[in-house]
C-alpha positions, 0 to 999 in steps of 0.5 A: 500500500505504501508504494501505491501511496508513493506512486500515487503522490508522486505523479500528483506532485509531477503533474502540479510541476508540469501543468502548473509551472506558469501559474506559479511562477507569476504567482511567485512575481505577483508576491514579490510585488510586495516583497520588493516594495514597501507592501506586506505578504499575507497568506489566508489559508483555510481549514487544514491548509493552515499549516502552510502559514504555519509553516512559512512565518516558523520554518527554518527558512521562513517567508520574507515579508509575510505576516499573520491574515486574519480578517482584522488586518487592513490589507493595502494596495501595496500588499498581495495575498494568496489565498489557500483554501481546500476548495474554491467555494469556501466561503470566507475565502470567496468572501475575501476574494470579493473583498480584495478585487473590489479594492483592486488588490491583486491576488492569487488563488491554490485551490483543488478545483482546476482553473475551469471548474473553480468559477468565480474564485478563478475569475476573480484571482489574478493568478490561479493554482490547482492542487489537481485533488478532485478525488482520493488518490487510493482506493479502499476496501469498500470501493471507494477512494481515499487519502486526500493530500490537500495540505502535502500538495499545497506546500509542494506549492508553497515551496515552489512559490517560495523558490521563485520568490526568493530568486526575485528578492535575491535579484535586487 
């Protein structure tokens, strides 16, 4: 089974890489926007990909620029987000979307939908990446599938962003 897992998690993260590498580079240049001026990075993650933001503000190398969201920060023209969220529906996150295109804050989207089945969220991101989850990765007993890598696939993500970033900030 572990070697199933493996294969499995394997392709999704090859296929991210592949189909996603556009995407993520100007998502990574949309946060650098900020990084590089006097704007702030936020990351609004919702439910488990939390840890994402967990992560970039306490790793070992962590996010330059970026600040804890919450929906009290006063987010400026000057700053970007990206928005982490299981499914593209959520609706705090939709809300925050909304919220940020009003005001003309540029912004990017990881979700698991693909671009054309995300809607409105996609139509109103700047940028867009799809986690490629639209169902679990392995089969089980019963029939049906299971292991739903959401937040292993979206810090695959973030990494990949960071990496760019990082190159774009190093570059001044």
């Amino acid at each position: 089974m572990l070697k199933m897992l493996s294969t499995q998690v394997g392709g999704l993260l090859q296929r991210i890489a592949t189909n996603q590498e556009d995407a993520i580079e100007e998502s990574a240049r949309l946060l650098a926007q900020a990084g590089i001026g006097d704007g702030v990075v936020y990351f609004a993650c919702f439910n488990e990909l939390q840890a994402i933001e967990i992560n970039a503000l306490n790793a070992a190398e962590p996010f330059k620029k970026l600040l804890p969201w919450t929906k009290d920060v006063k987010i400026t023209d000057l700053d970007r987000v990206c928005i982490f969220t299981r499914h593209a529906n959520h609706p705090d996150a939709l809300a925050l979307a909304h919220t940020l295109y009003e005001r003309f804050i540029p912004f990017t989207v990881v979700a698991s939908e693909k671009e054309e089945d995300a809607s409105e969220m996609a139509d109103l991101a700047y940028t867009y990446i799809s986690l490629g989850i639209n169902k679990g990765l392995l089969p089980n007993e019963l029939g049906e599938r299971s292991v739903l890598p959401h937040t292993m696939t979206a810090l695959f993500i973030y990494e990949a962003i960071k990496m760019s970033y990082d190159e774009m900030l190093a570059g001044l």
